[in-house]
C-alpha positions in Angstrom: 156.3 116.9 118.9 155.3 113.1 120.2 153.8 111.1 117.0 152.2 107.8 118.4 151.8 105.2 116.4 148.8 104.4 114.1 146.0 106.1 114.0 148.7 108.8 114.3 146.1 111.6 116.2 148.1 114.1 118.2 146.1 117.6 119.2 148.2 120.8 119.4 147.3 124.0 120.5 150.4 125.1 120.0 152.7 126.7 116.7 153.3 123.8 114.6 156.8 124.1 113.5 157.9 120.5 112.3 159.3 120.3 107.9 157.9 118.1 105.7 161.6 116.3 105.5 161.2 115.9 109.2 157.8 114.4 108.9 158.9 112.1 106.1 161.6 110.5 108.4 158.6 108.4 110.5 157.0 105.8 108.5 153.8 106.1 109.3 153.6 108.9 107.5 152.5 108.6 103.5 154.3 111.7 103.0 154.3 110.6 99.1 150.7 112.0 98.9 150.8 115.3 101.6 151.3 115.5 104.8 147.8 116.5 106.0 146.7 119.0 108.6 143.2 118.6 110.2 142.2 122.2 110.5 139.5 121.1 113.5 137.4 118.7 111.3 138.9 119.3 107.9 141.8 117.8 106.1 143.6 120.3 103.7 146.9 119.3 102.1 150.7 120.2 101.9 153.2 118.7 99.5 156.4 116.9 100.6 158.1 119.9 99.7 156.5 122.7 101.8 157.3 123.1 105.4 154.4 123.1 108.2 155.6 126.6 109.7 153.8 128.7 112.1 150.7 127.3 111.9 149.2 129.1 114.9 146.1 127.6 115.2 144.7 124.4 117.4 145.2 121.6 115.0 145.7 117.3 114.6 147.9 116.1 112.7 146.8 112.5 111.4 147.9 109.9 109.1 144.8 110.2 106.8 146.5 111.9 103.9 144.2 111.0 101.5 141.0 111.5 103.1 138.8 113.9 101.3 141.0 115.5 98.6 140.2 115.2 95.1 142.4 113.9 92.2 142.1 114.9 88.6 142.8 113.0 85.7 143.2 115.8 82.8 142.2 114.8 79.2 144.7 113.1 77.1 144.9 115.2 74.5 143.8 118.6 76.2 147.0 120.7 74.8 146.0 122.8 77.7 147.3 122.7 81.6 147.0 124.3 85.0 148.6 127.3 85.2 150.1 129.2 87.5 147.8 132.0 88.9 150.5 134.8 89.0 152.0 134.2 86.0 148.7 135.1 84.3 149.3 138.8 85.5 152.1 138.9 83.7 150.9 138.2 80.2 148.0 140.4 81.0 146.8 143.8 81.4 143.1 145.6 83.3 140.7 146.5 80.7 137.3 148.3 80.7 135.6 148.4 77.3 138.9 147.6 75.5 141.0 150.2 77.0 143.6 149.9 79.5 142.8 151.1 83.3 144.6 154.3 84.1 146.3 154.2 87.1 146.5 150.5 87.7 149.6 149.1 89.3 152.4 147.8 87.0 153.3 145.1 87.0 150.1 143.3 88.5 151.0 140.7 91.1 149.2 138.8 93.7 149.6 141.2 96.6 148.3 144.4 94.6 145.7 143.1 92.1 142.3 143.8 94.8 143.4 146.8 93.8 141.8 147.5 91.0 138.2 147.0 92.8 138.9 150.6 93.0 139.2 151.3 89.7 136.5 150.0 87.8 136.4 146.4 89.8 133.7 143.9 87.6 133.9 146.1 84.8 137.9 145.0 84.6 139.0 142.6 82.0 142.3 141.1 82.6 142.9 141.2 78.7 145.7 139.1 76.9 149.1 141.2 76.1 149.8 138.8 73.1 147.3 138.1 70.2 145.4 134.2 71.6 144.7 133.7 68.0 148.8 133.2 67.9 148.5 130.7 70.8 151.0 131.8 72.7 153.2 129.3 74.8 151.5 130.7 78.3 148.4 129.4 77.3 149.5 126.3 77.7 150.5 125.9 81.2 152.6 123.5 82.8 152.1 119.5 82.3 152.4 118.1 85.8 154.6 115.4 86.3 154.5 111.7 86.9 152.9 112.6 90.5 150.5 114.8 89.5 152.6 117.9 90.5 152.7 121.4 88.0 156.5 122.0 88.9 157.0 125.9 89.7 153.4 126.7 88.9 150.9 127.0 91.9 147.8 125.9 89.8 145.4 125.4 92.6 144.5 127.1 95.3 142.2 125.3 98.7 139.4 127.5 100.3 138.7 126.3 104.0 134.9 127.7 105.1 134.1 126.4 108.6 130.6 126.8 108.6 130.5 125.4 112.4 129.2 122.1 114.2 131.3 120.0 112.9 130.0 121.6 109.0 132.8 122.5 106.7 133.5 123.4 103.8 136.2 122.9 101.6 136.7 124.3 97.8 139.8 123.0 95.4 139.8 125.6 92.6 142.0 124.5 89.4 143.6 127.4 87.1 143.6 127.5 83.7 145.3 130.0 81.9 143.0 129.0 78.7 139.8 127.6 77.8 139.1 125.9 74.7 135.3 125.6 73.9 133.1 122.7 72.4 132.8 122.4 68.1 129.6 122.7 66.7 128.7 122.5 63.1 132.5 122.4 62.6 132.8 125.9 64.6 134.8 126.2 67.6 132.3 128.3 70.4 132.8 129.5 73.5 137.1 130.1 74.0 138.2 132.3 76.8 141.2 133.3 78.6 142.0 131.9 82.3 139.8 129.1 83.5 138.5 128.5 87.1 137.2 125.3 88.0 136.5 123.6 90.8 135.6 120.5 93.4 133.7 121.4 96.9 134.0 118.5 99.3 131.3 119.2 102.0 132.7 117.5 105.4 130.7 116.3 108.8 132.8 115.8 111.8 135.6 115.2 109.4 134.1 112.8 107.5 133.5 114.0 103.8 129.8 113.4 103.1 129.5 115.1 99.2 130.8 116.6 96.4 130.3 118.9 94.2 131.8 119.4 90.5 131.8 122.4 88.5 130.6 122.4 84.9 130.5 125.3 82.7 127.4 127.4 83.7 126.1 124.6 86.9 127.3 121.1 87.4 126.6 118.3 89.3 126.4 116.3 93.2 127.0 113.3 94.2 127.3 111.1 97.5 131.3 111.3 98.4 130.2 107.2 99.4 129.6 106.4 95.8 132.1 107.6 93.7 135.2 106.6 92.6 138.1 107.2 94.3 142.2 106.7 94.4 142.8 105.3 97.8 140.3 107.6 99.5 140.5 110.4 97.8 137.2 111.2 95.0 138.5 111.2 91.4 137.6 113.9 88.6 138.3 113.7 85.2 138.6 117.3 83.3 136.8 117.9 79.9 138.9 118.5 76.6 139.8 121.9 76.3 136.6 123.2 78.5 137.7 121.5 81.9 134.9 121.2 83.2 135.0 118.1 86.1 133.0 115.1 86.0 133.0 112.5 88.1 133.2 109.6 85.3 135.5 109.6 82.1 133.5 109.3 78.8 131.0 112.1 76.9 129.1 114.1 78.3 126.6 116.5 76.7 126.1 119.8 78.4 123.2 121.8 76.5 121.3 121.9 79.5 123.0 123.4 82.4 122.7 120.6 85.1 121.8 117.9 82.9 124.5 115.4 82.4 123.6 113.1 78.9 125.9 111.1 77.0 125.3 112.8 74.0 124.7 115.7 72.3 125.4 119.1 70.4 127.5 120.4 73.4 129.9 117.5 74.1 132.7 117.2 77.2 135.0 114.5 76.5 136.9 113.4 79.7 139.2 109.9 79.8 142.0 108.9 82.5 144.9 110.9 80.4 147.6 112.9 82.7 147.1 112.4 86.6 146.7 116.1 88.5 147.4 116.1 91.9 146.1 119.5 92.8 147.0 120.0 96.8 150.5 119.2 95.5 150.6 122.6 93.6 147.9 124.9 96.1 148.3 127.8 98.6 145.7 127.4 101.7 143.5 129.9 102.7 140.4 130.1 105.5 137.6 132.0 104.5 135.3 134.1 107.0 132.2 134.1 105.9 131.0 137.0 108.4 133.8 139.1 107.2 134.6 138.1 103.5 138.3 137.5 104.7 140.7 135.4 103.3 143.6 134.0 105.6 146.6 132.1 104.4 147.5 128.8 106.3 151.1 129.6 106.2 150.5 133.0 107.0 152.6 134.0 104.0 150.7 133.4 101.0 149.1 136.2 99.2 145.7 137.1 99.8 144.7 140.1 97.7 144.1 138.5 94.7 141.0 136.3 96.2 139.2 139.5 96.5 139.4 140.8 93.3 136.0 141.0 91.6 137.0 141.7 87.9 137.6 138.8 85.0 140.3 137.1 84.7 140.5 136.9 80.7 139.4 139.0 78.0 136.2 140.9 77.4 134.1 139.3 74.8 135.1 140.9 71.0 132.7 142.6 69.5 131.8 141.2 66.0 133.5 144.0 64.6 136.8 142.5 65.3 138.3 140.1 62.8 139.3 137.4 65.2 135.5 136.9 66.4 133.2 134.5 64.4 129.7 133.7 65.3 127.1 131.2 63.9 124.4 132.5 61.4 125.3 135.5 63.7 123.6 134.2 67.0 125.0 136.1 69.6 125.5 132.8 71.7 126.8 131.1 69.2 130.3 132.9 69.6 133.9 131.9 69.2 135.3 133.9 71.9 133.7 134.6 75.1 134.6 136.7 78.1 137.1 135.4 80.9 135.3 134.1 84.1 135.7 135.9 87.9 137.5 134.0 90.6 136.8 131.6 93.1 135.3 134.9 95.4 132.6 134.5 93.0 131.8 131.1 93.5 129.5 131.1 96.3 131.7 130.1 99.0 128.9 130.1 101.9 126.5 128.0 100.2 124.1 126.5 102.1 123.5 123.1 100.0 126.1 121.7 98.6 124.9 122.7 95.1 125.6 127.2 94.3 121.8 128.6 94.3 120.5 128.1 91.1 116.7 129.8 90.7 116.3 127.6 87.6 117.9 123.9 89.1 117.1 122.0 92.1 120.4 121.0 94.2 120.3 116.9 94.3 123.1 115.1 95.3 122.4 112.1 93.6 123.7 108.8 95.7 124.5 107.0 92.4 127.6 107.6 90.3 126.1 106.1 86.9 122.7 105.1 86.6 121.7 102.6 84.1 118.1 102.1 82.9 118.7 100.6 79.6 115.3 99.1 79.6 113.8 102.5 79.7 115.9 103.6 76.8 118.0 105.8 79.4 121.9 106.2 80.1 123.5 109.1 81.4 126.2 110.0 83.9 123.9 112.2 86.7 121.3 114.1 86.3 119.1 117.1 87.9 115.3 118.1 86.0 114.7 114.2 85.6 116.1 113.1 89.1 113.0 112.2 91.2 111.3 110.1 88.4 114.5 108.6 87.2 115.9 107.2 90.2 112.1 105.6 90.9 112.2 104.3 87.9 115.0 102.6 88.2 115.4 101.4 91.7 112.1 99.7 90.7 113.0 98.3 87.3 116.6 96.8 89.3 114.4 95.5 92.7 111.2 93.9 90.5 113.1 93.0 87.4 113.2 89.1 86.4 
């Protein structure tokens, strides 16, 4: 395949068939930090160690590798990593109302798991084999490495939605095999097994325009223009024990959903501890909106498991059971919670690039961290005081003396 020089911008319409190694030989390419396939308008990332095969689709290949693609900086001392998605399976079992699924495969993989959408699908609970209260080594996951890699664990998976017009889409889900929740009044609330979090980078003729970060029930917007970035890729910092993603390190309060203070009961607290590279560690997958369909990239990854609709953790114990602790007995107030559903569930044909949310208005706020000291206000984003706010403070920072 002829590479010219930079910008390296070569349009095939043909099977891309070229490794990585071969790739890293010409030194144009940053192959350090993926080698980058521009699916039309959209870059997506592979690591230096996966081959580009049979990619039979038109495509460009361009030395942009860092164009778009978040990178996570993971708590420092979160005791809790990415995991790999099908190892979960294996420390887990289907569940409906605390009793196993008859006639579920064994053992659960990837390639078979949709099918339990026949057996009892959202009412499924993919319920810990081993006690949590134990903490068993799986829950931890695997610590990436010095370049942001979780060696033998694919921790992340990249969801492609080519809305048209130059309008795509593209979702970078991170997996958890654990959460651990926020301590209140000296009580640990809302643990869960497996974790889904995730960036959406909304793209315009290939340019990435915003982004959106998950964060616990809703989560925030910004301006891809205005926030910080390593090279030219956005940065997110991931919460203590929660992971949910900001786009700034420090405390964040999260007792409203959408509502980003620096204080409060329900504190995130995010700082620049381990570096998570998550395309480094992802599968690749196009999704149809028309059809609901999910097609690997490589044509070889596992696809069956994106259309599950059950949990991926346990079912929320019932106060009955002696590992479960509560608050004054307030039924919110609860130590363990139920596992979330996957990234199917996460609105992947939005229209804004906030999920629809009845109760919150999607802003994509142009400002990474507002200050308004002289109002009495700081806080990393924000949603329900958003129109006011960001008059009030253009004005006090244009007419201040």
């Amino acid at each position: 395949m002829e590479l010219r020089h930079k910008p390296i911008k070569r349009v095939c319409a043909t099977t891309v068939a070229a490794s990585a190694g071969a790739l890293h030989r010409i030194s144009e390419w940053r192959i350090d930090h993926g080698t980058f396939v521009d699916f039309g308008f959209l870059l997506v990332g592979f690591s230096a160690s996966r081959r580009l095969v049979r990619l039979g689709i038109t495509c460009k290949l361009q030395q942009t590798s860092e164009h778009g693609t978040p990178i996570v900086w993971l708590q420092s001392q979160d005791p809790y990593f990415p995991s790999d998605i099908g190892a979960q399976l294996l420390h887990t079992k289907p569940e409906i109302n605390f009793a196993v699924v008859n006639g579920a495969p064994n053992p659960l993989t990837l390639d078979n798991l949709a099918s339990l959408n026949n057996l009892g699908g959202s009412q499924i609970y993919l319920t810990s084999v081993d006690d949590i209260t134990k903490n068993p080594a799986w829950l931890n996951g695997v610590k990436p490495d010095a370049n942001g890699k979780t060696n033998g664990a694919t921790s992340a998976t990249v969801v492609v939605n080519d809305h048209g017009a130059g309008n795509v889409d593209a979702f970078y889900f991170y997996f958890y095999a654990y959460n651990q929740g926020n301590t209140v009044f000296g009580q640990e609330l809302g643990d869960h097994v497996g974790d889904w979090e995730h960036n959406m980078v909304r793209f315009k003729n290939g340019v990435p325009q915003s982004v959106w970060y998950s964060q616990h029930s809703y989560g925030e917007a910004f301006t891809y223009a205005c926030l910080e970035k390593q090279g030219l890729r956005p940065v997110g910092y991931s919460a203590k024990g929660s992971h949910a993603t900001y786009a700034t390190s420090g405390t964040h309060d999260h007792t409203i959903p959408g509502l980003n203070l620096p204080g409060g009961p329900l504190e995130d607290h995010c700082d620049k501890g381990v570096k998570y590279d998550p395309i480094s560690s992802a599968n690749f997958y196009r999704y149809d909106a028309a059809s609901g369909a999910f097609t690997a990239y490589d044509g070889n990854s596992p696809t069956s498991w994106l259309q599950f609709v059950g949990q991926w953790g346990d079912q929320e114990y019932p106060r009955s059971d002696p590992r479960q602790k509560n608050i004054l007995g307030i039924s919110a107030a609860t130590k363990y919670v139920s596992g979330p559903t996957g990234p199917r569930d996460k609105a992947l044909n939005r229209t804004e690039v906030c999920p629809p949310n009845d109760n919150v208005k999607c802003f994509v706020s142009p400002v990474l961290r507002p200050h308004c000291k002289g109002f009495g206000l700081t806080h990393d984003g924000w949603k329900h005081w958003q129109d006011w706010l960001l008059v009030l403070c253009t004005l006090k920072q244009k007419y201040s003396t």
